[in-house]
Backbone bond lengths (Angstrom), bond angles and torsions (degrees), N, CA, C in turn:
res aa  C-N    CA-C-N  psi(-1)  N-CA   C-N-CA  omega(-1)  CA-C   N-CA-C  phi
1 X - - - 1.470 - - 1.525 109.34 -
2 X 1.578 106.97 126.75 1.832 110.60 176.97 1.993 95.85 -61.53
3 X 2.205 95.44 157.88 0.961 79.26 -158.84 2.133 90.48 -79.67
4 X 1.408 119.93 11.91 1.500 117.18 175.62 1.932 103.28 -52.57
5 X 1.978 102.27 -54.92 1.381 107.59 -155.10 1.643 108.44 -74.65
6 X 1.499 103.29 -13.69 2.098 109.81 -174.58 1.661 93.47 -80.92
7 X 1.859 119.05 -23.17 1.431 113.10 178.83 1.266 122.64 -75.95
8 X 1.321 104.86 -27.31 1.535 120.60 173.80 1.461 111.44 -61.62
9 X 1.459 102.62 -77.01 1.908 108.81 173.50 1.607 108.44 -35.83
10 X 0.843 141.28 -64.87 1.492 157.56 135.42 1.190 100.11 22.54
11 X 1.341 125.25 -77.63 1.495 134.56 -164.98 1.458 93.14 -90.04
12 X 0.938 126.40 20.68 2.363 102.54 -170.90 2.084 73.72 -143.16
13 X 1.365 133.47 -24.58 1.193 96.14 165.11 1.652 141.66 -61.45
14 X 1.613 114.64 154.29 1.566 119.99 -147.91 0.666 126.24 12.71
15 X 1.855 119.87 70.72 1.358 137.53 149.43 1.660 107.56 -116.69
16 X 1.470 93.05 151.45 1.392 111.12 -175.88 1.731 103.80 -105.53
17 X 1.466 100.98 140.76 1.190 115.11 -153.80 2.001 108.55 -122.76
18 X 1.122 136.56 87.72 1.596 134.28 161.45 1.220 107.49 -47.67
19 X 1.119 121.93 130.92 1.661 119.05 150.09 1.693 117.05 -142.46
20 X 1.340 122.24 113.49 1.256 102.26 -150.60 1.905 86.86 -118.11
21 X 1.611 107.24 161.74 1.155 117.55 -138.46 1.025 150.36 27.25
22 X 1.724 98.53 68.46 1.376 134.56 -152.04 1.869 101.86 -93.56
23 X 1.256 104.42 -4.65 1.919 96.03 -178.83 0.909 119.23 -40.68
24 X 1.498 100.52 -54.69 1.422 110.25 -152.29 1.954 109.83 -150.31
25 X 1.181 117.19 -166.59 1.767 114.82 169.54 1.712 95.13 52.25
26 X 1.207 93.28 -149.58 1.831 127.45 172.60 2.033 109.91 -29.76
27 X 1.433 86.00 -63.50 1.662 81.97 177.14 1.098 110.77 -73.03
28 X 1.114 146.12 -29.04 1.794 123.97 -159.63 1.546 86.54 -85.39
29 X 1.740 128.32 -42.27 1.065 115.26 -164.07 1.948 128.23 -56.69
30 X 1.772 83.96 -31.66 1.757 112.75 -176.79 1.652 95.60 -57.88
31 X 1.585 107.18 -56.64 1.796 97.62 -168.65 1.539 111.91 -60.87
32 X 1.499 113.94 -26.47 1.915 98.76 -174.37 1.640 98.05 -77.47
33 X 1.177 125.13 -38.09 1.304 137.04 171.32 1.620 107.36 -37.30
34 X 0.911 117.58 -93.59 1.603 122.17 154.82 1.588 118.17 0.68
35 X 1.229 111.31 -68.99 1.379 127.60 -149.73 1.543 108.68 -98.94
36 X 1.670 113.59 -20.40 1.779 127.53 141.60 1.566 112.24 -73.49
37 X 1.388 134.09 -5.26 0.831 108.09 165.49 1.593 138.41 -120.24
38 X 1.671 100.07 9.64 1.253 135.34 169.37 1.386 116.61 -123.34
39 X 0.857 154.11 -6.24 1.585 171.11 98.81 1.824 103.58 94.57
40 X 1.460 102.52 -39.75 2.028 109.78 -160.91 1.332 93.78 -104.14
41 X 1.709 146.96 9.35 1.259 135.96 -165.47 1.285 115.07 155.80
42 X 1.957 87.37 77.63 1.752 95.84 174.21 1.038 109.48 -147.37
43 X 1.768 133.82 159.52 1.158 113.41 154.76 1.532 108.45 -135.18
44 X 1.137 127.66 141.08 1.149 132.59 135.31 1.168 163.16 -106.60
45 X 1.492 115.32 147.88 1.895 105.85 171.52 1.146 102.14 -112.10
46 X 1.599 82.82 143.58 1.489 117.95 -174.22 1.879 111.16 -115.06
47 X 1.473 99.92 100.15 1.157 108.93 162.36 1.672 169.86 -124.72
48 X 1.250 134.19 94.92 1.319 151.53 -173.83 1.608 129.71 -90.96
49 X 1.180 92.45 162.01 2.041 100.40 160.99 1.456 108.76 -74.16
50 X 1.637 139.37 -9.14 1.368 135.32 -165.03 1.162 94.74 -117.61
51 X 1.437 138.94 85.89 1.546 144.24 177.94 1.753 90.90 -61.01
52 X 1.006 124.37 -62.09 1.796 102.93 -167.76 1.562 121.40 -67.67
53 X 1.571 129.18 -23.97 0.880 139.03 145.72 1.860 114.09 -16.27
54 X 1.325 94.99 -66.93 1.632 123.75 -150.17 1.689 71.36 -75.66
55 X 1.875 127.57 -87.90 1.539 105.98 -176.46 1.450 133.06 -30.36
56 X 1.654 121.29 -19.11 1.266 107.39 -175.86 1.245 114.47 -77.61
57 X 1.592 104.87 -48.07 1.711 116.32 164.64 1.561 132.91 -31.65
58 X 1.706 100.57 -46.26 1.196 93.31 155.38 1.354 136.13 -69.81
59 X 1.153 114.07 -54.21 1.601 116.36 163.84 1.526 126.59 -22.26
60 X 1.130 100.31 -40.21 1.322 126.22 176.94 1.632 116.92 -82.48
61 X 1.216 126.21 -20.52 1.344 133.53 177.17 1.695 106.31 -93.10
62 X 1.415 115.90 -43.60 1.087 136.92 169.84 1.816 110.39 -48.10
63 X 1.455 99.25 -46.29 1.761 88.46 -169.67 1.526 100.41 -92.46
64 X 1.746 124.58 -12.04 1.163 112.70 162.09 1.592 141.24 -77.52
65 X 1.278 110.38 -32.59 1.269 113.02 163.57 1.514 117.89 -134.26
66 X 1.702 124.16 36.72 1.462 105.28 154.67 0.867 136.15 108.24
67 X 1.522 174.76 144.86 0.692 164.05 -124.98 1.271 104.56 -124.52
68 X 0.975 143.71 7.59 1.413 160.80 170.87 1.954 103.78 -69.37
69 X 1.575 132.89 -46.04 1.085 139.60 179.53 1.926 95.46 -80.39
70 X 1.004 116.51 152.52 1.808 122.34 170.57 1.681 76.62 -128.33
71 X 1.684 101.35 137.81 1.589 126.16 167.68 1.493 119.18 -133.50
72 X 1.308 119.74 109.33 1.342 116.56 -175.38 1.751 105.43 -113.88
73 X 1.056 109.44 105.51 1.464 118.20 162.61 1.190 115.78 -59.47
74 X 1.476 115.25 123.38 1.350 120.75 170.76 1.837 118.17 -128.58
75 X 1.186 108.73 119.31 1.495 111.96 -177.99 1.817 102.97 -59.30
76 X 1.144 110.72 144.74 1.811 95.19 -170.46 1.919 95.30 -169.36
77 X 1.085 141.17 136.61 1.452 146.72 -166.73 1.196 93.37 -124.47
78 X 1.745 130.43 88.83 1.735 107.06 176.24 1.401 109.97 -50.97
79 X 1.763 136.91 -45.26 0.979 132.74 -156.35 1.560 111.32 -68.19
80 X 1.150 116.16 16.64 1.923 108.75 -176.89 2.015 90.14 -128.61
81 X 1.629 99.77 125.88 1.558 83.98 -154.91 1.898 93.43 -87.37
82 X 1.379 115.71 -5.64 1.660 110.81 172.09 1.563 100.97 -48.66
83 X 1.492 122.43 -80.57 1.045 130.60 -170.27 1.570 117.25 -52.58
84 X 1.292 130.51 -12.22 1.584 122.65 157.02 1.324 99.92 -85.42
85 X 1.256 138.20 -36.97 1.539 132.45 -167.99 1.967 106.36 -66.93
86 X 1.196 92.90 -30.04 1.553 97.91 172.62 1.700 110.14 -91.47
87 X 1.284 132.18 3.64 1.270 135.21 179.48 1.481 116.94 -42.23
88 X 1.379 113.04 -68.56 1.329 133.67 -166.06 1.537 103.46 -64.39
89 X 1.547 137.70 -35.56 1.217 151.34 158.02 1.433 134.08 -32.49
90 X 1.517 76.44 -56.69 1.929 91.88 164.65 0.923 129.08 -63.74
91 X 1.094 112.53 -29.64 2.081 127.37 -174.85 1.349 112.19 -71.07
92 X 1.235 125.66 126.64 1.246 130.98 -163.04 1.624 94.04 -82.61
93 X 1.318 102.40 155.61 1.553 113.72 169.89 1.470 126.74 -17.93
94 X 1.508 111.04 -69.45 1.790 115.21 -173.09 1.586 99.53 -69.48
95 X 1.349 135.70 -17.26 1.055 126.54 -174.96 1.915 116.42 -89.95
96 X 1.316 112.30 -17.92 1.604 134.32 175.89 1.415 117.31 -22.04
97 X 1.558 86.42 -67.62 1.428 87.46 -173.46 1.796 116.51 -91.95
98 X 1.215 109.21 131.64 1.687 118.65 -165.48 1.427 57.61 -118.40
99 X 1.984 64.69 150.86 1.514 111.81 171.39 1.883 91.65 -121.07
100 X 1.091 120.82 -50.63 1.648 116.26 -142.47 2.021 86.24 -122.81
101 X 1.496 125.50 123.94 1.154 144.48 177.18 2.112 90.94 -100.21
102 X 1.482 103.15 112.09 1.605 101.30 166.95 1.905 100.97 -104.60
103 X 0.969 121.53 81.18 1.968 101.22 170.12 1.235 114.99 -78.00
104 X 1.167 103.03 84.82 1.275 110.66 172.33 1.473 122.47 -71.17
105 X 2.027 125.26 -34.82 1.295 125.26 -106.20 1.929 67.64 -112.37
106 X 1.253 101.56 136.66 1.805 113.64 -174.27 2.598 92.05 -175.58
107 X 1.502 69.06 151.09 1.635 80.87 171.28 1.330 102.45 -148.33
108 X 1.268 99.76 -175.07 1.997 108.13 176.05 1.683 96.96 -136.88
109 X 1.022 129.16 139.78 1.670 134.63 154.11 1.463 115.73 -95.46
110 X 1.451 136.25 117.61 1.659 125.49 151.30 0.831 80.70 56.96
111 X 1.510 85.96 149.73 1.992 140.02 -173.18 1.751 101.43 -118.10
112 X 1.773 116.79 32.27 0.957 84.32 154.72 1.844 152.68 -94.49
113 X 0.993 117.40 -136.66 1.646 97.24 163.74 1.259 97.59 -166.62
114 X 1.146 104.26 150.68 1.961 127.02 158.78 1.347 98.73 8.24
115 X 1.205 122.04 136.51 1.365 139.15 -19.62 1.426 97.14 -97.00
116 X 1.779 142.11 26.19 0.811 143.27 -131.94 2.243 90.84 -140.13
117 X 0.764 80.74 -3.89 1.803 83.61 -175.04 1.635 108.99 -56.10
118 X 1.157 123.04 126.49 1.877 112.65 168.32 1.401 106.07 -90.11
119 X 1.545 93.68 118.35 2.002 110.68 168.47 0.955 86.20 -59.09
120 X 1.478 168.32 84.24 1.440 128.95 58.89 1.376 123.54 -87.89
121 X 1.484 113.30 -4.98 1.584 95.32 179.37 1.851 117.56 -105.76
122 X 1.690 93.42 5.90 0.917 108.13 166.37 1.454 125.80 -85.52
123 X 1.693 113.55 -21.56 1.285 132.95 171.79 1.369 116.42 -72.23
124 X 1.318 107.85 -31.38 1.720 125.84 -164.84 1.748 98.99 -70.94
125 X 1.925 90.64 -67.32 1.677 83.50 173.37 1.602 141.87 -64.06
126 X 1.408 108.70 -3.30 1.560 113.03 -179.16 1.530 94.18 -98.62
127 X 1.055 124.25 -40.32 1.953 125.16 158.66 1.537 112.41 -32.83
128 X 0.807 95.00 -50.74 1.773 118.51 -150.36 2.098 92.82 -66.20
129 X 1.811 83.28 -82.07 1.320 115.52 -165.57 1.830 115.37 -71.34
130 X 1.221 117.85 -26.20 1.475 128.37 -163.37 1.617 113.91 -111.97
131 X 1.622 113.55 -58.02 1.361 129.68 -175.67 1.282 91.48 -63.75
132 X 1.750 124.50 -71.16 1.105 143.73 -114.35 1.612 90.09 -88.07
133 X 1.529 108.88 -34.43 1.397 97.93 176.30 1.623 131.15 -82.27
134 X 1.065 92.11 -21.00 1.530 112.25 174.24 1.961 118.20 -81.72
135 X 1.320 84.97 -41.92 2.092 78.35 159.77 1.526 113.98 -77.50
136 X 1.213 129.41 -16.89 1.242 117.45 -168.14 1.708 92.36 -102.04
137 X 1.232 143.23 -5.90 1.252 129.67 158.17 1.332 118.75 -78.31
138 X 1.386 109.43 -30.04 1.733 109.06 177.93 1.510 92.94 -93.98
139 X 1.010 143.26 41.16 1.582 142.02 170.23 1.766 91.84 -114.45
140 X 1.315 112.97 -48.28 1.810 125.16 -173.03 1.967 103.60 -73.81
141 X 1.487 98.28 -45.92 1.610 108.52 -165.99 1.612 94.34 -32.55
142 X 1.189 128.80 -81.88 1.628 130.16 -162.00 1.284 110.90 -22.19
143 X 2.015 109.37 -57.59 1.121 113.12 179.82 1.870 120.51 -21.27
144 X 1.397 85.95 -65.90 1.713 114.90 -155.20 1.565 86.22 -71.29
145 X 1.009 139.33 -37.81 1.500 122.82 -165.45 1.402 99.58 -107.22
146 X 0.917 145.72 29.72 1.400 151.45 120.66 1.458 123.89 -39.76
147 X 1.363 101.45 -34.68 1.620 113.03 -170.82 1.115 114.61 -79.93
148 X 1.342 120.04 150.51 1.274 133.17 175.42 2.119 106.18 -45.37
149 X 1.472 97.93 162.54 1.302 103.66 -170.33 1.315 133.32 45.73
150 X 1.088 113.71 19.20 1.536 126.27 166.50 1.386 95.99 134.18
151 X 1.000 124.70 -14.78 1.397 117.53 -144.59 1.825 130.92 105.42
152 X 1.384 121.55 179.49 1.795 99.55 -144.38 2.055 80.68 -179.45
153 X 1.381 96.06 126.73 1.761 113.41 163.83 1.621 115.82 126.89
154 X 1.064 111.35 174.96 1.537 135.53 -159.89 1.673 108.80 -109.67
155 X 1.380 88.35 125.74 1.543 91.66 170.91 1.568 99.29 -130.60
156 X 1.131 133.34 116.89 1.237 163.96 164.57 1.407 119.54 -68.74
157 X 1.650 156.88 110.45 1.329 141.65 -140.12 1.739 90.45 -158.54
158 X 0.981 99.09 111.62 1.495 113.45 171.89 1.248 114.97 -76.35
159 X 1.182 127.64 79.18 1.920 108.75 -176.27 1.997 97.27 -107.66
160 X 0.985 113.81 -138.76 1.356 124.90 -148.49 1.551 113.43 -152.22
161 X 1.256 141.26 159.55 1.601 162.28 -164.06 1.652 82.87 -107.36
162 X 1.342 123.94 0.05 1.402 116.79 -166.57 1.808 97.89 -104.03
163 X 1.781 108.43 -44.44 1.433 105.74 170.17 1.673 122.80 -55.71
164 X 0.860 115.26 10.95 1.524 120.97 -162.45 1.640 113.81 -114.60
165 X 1.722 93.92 -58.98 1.687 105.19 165.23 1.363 107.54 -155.35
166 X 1.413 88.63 115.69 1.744 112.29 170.74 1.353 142.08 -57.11
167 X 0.790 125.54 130.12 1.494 115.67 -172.75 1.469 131.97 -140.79
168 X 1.040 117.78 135.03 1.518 133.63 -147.76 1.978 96.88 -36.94
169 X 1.199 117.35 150.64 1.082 124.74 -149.22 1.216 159.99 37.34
170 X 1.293 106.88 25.34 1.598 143.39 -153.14 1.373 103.12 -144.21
171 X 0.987 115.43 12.44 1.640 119.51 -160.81 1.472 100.25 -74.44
172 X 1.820 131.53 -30.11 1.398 102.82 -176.58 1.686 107.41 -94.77
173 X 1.895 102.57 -19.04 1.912 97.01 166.24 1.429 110.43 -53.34
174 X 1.072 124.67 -34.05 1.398 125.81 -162.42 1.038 134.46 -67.72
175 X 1.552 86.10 -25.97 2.020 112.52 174.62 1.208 97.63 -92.76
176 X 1.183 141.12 -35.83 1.682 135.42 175.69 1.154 124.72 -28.31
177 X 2.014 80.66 -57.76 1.610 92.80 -158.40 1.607 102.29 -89.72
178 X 1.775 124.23 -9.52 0.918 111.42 157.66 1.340 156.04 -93.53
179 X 1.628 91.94 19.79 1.311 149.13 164.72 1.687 105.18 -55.41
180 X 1.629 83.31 -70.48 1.918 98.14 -167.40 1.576 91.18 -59.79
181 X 1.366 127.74 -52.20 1.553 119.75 -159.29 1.422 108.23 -44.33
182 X 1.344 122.14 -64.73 1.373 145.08 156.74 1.517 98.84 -14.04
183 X 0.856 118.22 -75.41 1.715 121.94 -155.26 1.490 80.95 -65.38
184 X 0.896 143.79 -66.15 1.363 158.94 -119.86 2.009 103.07 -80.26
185 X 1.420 102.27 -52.53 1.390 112.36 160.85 1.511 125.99 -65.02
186 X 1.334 86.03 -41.20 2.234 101.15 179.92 1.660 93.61 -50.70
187 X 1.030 110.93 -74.57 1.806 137.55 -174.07 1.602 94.72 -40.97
188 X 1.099 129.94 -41.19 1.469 121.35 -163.33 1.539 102.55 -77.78
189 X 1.331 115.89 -41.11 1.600 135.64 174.78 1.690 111.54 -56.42
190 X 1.170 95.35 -35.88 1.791 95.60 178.92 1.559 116.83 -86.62
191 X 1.357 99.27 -41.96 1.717 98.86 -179.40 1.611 96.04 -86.25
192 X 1.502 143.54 43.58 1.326 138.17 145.01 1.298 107.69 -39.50
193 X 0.989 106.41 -84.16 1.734 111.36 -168.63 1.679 116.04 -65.83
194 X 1.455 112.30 31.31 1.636 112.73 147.59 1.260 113.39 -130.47
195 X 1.372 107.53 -154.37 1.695 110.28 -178.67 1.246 122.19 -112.22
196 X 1.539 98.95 17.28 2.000 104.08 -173.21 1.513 86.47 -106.74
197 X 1.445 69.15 129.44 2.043 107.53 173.81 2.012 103.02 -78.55
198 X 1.441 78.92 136.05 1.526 84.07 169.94 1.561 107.05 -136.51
199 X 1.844 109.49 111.52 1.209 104.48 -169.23 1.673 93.88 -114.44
200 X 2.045 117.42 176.28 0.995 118.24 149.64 1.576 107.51 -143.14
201 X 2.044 93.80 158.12 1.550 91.73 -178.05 1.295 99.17 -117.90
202 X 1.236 131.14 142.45 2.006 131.90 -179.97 1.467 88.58 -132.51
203 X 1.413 101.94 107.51 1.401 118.63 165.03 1.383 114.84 -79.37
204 X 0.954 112.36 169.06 2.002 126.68 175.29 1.315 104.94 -111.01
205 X 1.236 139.65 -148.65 1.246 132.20 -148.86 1.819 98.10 -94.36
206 X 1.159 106.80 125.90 1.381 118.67 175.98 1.578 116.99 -145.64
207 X 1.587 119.68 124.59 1.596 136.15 -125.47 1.592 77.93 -107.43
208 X 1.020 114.62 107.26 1.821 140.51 169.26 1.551 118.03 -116.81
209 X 1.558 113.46 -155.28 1.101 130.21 162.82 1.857 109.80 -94.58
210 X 1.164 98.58 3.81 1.942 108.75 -179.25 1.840 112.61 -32.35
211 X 1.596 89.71 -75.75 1.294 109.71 -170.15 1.248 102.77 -60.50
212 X 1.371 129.15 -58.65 1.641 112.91 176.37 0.988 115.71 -47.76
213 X 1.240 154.96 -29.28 0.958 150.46 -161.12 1.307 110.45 -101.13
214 X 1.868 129.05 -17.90 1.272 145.24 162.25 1.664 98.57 -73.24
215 X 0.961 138.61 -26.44 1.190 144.98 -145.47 1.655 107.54 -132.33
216 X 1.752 97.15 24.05 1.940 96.12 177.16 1.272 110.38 26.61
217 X 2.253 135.40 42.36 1.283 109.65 135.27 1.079 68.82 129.67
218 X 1.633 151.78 -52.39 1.643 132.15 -102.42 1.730 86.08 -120.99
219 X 1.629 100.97 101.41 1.202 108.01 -166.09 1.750 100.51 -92.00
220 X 0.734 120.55 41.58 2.048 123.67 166.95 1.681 89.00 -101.01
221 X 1.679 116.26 -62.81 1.051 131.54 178.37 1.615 114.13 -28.95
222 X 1.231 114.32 -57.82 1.255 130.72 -168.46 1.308 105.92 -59.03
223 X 1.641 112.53 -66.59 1.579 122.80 -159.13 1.297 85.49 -77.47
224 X 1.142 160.12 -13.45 1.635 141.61 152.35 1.547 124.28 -34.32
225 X 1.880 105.22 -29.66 1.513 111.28 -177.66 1.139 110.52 -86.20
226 X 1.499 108.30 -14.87 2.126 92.65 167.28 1.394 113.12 -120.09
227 X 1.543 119.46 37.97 1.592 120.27 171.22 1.298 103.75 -65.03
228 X 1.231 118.75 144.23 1.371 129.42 168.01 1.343 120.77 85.49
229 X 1.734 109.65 -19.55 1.373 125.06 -172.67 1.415 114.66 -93.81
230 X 1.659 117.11 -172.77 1.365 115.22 -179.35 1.970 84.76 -158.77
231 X 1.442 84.68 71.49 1.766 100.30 164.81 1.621 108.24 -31.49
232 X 1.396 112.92 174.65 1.170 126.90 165.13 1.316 110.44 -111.22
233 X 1.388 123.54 128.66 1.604 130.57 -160.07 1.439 93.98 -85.87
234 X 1.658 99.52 170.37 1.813 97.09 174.39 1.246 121.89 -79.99
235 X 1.467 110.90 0.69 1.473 120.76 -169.36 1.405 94.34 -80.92
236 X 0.997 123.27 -48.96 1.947 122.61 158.99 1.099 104.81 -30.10
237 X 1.107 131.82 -84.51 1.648 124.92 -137.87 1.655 91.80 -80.80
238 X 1.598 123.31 -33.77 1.563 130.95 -179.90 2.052 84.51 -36.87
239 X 1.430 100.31 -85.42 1.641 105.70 -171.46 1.257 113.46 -34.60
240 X 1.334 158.97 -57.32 1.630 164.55 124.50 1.529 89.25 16.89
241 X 1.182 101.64 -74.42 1.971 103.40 -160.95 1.593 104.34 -69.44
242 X 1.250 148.06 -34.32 1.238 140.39 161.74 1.488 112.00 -50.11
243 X 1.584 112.28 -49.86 1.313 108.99 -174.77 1.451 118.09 -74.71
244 X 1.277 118.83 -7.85 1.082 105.21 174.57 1.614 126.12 -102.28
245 X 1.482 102.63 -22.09 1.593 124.46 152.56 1.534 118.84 -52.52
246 X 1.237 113.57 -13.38 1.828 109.92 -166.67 1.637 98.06 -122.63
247 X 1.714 119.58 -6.86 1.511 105.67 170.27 1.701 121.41 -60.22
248 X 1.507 120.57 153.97 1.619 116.05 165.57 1.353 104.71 -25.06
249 X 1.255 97.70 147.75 1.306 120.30 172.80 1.529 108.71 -72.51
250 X 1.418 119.52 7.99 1.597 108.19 161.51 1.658 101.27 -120.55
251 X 0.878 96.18 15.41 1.548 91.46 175.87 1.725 108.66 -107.49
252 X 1.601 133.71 124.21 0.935 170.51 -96.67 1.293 115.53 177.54
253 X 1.789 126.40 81.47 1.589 147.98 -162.21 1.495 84.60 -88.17
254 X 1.152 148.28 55.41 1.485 119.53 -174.45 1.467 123.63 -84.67
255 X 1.088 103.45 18.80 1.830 94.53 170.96 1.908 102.75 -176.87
256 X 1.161 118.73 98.46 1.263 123.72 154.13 1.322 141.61 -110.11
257 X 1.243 130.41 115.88 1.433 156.52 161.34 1.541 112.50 -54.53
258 X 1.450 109.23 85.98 1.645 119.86 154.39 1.633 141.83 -69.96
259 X 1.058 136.73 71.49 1.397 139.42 158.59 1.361 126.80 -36.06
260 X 1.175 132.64 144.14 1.257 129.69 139.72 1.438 97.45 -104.38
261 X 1.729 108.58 149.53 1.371 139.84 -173.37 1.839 109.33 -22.32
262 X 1.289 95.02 -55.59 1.517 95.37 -178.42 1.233 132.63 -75.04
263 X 1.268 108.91 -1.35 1.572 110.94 -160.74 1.348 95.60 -113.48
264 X 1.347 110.67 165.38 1.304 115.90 -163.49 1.895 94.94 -154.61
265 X 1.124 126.74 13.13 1.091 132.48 171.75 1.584 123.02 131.25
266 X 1.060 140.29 159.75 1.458 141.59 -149.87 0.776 108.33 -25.27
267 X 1.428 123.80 -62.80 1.555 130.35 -169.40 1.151 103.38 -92.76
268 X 0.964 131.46 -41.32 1.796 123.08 -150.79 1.603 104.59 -90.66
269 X 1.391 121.54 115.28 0.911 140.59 -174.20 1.626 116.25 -149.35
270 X 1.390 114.03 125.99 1.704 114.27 -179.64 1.651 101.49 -100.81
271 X 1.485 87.57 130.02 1.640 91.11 157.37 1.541 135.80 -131.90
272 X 0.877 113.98 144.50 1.991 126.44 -154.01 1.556 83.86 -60.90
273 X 1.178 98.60 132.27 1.593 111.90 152.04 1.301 125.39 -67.87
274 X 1.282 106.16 131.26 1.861 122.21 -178.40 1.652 102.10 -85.37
């Protein structure tokens, strides 16, 4: 082990770790990420709407590195705010105290636009992406300010290349995620005077379950958005969010901008001719 990756494990041993929309994409990638890079003293919860998903992952983390990681799957809907308000409740004792908040769990529906948008998928994503992230940080906040010296932990904020600059049919993701930025800076300004970090990561195009899921299912649709391209996987942005969770505790990642090679910003993207 470099002595960078023994510094990392180092700082992320016995800490407890949230990561919510952990099935699949970004989250499932963050927990193996995590749990390869602390291996002798970790635990995490793992949380989604796909409870067997979330058990397979563990299973799967479990036979890769050991009994050394603890993984508790938890079925969990950020967008319904009963079931985040009961979050912290459910968690059994050794799992209580979090150290590291990942909100990952956000989607997009249809590319449509004005005046043509369906209030429900416009409801879904401000549920999803806006509420859902913001109750489930003030569900953790107590945790972290419990602690001595003001308080002590990681909040991690998944936003998007989309909060930044918008683009025509994306118009209600766009406000989401420039929603989260907002919160994301506000929040950093208030917890000054403790020791909980408030970072965010806005990736660029990264090849998930996104587009299907922009695309109600219709996966021709989907794999059309990375023809020609060479997306950025979640195992990318997974590494970003470890590394920035495992710097000194005075060190403060608060805002990173992910590319893949071709892209050059929301829109502008080259793709290889077929």
């Amino acid at each position: 082990m470099s002595t960078v990756a023994a510094a990392a494990a180092k700082r992320l041993e016995g800490k407890t770790i949230v990561i919510t929309g952990a099935s699949s994409g970004i989250g499932r990638s963050c927990a193996f990420e995590f749990a390869r890079t602390a291996p002798r003293d970790l635990r995490l919860v793992l949380t989604a709407r796909r409870a067997d998903r979330l058990r397979e992952i563990a299973d799967q983390i479990r036979a890769e590195v050991g009994d050394g990681v603890r993984v508790l799957p938890l079925e969990l809907d950020v967008s319904d705010p009963d079931q985040v308000r009961g979050f912290v409740d459910r968690l059994p004792e050794e799992f209580r105290a979090v150290d590291v908040l990942v909100n990952n769990a956000g989607l997009v529906k249809g590319v449509a636009r004005a005046p043509e948008i369906a209030e429900a998928d416009m409801n879904i994503m401000f549920q999803t992406n806006v509420t859902g992230l913001i109750n489930m940080t003030q569900a953790i906040l107590p945790i972290f300010k419990a602690r001595p010296d003001g308080g002590a932990g990681d909040i991690i904020n998944i936003g998007s290349i989309a909060g930044r600059e918008p683009y025509a049919g994306g118009s209600i993701y766009c406000a989401t995620k420039a929603a989260v930025r907002a919160f994301t800076d506000a929040l950093r300004k208030e917890l000054i005077d403790t020791r909980i970090r408030v970072m965010e990561i806005d990736p660029g195009q990264v090849e998930t379950e996104f587009s299907i899921v922009r695309y109600y299912g219709d996966k021709a649709k989907a794999d059309a958005v990375y023809a020609g391209c060479d997306p950025l996987t979640p195992d990318d942005i997974a590494e970003v969010v470890v590394f920035v969770a495992s710097r000194r505790q005075n060190v403060v990642v608060a805002d990173t901008l992910v590319f893949p090679s071709h892209q050059a910003g929301a829109g502008v993207i080259h793709r290889r001719q077929t």
